[in-house]
N, C-alpha and C positions, 0 to 999 in steps of 0.2 A: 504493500500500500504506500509506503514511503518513497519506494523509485518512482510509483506510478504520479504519487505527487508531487516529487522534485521532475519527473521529465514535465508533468504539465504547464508546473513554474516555467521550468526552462523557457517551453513554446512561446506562453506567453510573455515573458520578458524580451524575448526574438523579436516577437512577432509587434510587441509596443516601440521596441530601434526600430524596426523595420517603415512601421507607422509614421513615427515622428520624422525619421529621415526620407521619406517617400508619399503618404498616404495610405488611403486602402489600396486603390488601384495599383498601386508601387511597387506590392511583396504580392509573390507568391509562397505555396506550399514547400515548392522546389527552393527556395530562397532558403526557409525556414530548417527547411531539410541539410542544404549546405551547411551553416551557420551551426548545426547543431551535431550534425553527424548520424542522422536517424532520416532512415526512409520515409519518404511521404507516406507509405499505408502506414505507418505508425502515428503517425499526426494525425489521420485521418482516423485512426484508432480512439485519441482521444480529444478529438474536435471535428467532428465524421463532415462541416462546412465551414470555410471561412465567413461567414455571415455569424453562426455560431462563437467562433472561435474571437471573433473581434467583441461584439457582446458581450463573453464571458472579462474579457480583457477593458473593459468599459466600466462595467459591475467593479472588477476589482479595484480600477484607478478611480473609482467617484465613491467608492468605499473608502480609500488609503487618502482621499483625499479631503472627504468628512471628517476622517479619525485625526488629520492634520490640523483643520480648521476648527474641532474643538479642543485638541489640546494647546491651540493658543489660547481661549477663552479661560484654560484653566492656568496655565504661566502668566499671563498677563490681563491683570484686572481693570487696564484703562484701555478704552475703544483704541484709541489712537495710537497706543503702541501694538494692538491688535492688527491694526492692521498696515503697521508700516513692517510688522517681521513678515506678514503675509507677502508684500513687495520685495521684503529682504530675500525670504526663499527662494523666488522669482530671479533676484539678479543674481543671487550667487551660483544660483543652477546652470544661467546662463553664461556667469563668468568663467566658472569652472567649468561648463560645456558636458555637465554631468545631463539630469534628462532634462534639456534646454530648452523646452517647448512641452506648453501641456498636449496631449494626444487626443483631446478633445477638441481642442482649437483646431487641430492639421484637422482633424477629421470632419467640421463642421464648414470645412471650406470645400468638400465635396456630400454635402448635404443631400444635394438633387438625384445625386447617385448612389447612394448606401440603402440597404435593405435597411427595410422599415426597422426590423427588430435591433441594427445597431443605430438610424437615427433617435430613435425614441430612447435611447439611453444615453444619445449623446446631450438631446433636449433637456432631458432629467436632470446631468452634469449640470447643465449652465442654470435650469432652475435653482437647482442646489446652492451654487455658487450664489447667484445672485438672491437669494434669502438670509442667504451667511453675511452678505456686503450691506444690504439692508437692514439688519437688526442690528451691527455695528455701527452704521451710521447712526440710527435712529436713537441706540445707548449713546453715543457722543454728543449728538443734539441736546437730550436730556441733559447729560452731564455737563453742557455748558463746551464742549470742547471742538466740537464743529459748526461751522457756518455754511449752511445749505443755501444753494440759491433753487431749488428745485427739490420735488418730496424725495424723503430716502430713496423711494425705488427706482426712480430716474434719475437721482445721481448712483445710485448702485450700477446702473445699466451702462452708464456714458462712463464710473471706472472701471469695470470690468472690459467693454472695448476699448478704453486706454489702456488695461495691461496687456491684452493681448494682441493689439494693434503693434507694442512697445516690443512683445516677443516677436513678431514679423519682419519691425524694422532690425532690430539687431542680426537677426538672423540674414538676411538681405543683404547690409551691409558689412556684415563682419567684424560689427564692432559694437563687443556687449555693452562700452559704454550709453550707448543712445537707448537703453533699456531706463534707464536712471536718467538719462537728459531726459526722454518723454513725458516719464512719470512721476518723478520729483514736483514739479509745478500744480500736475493734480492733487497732491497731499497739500500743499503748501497751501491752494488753494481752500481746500475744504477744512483747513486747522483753525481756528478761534485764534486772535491775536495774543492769547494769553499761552499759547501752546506751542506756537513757532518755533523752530527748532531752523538755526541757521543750516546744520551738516546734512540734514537730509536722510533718505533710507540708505543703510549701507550695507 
């Protein structure tokens, strides 16, 4: 049972490089197959479609990515440093070139073309997302620490495509600082003058 579930890992860890660095359309099985050392009827053994198999891989990174966004809530009890480490993880991901793009975002950029059963998980992701930005904001509001020019959930909306707008251009230009040139100015923006923080996310 343990081989069966470290080769599954394996897949999907493959199969999420393969994602981020290409899309869906990007990777094949045969790819997956290289990369790992295992026949495709094996892959197909334990993810019998890539429609399946991406799914499964979706489920897991919008789980790992919940259990992220509430263990900030539980290290850090003010909104705004909530979410300037959420930005932090972001750039250092991207500096260090570790998984430097969420695999949500690559994937929502071919939306038109994914089977229903991985777009509606990838829908779910950004719902998710953007109700975690939402009730941070709305605690900051409260607590006197942000200044909204529009309700939580439409500034949740316009930062959440500021970050991942910020992960396209760096990716693009190859240069993770414009990750933090982009996004910087949106915090700065939404901080209360009381909360200003000259250095920024780091």
């Amino acid at each position: 049972m343990e081989t069966m579930a470290s080769t599954s890992e394996k897949i999907l860890d493959i199969a999420q490089a393969l994602i981020v660095a290409g899309g869906y359309n990007g990777f094949s099985y045969a790819d997956i197959s290289a990369e790992i050392g295992i026949r495709k009827a094996s892959i197909h053994h334990h993810f019998p479609t890539k429609a399946e198999l991406v799914s499964v891989l979706v489920d897991r990174y919008r789980r790992q990515a919940e259990a992220g966004l509430h263990s900030l809530r539980e290290q850090f009890s003010s909104p705004a440093d909530q979410l300037r480490s959420y930005l932090n993880y972001w750039q250092t991901c991207i500096r260090d070139a570790s998984p430097s793009f969420c695999v949500c975002a690559m994937l929502a950029g071919e939306m038109q073309m994914l089977p229903e059963e991985v777009a509606s998980r990838v829908r779910a992701h950004f719902y998710s997302l953007a109700r975690w930005l939402t009730s941070v904001l709305q605690a900051g509001v409260e607590q006197d620490l942000f200044r909204l020019n529009k309700r939580p959930e439409e500034e949740a909306q316009m930062l959440m495509a500021s970050v991942h707008g910020a992960m396209l251009s760096a990716r693009a230009f190859s240069d993770p600082g414009l990750f933090t040139t982009i996004v910087s100015p949106q915090i700065a923006k939404l901080l209360a003058p009381d909360c200003k923080r000259t250095d920024g996310p780091k």
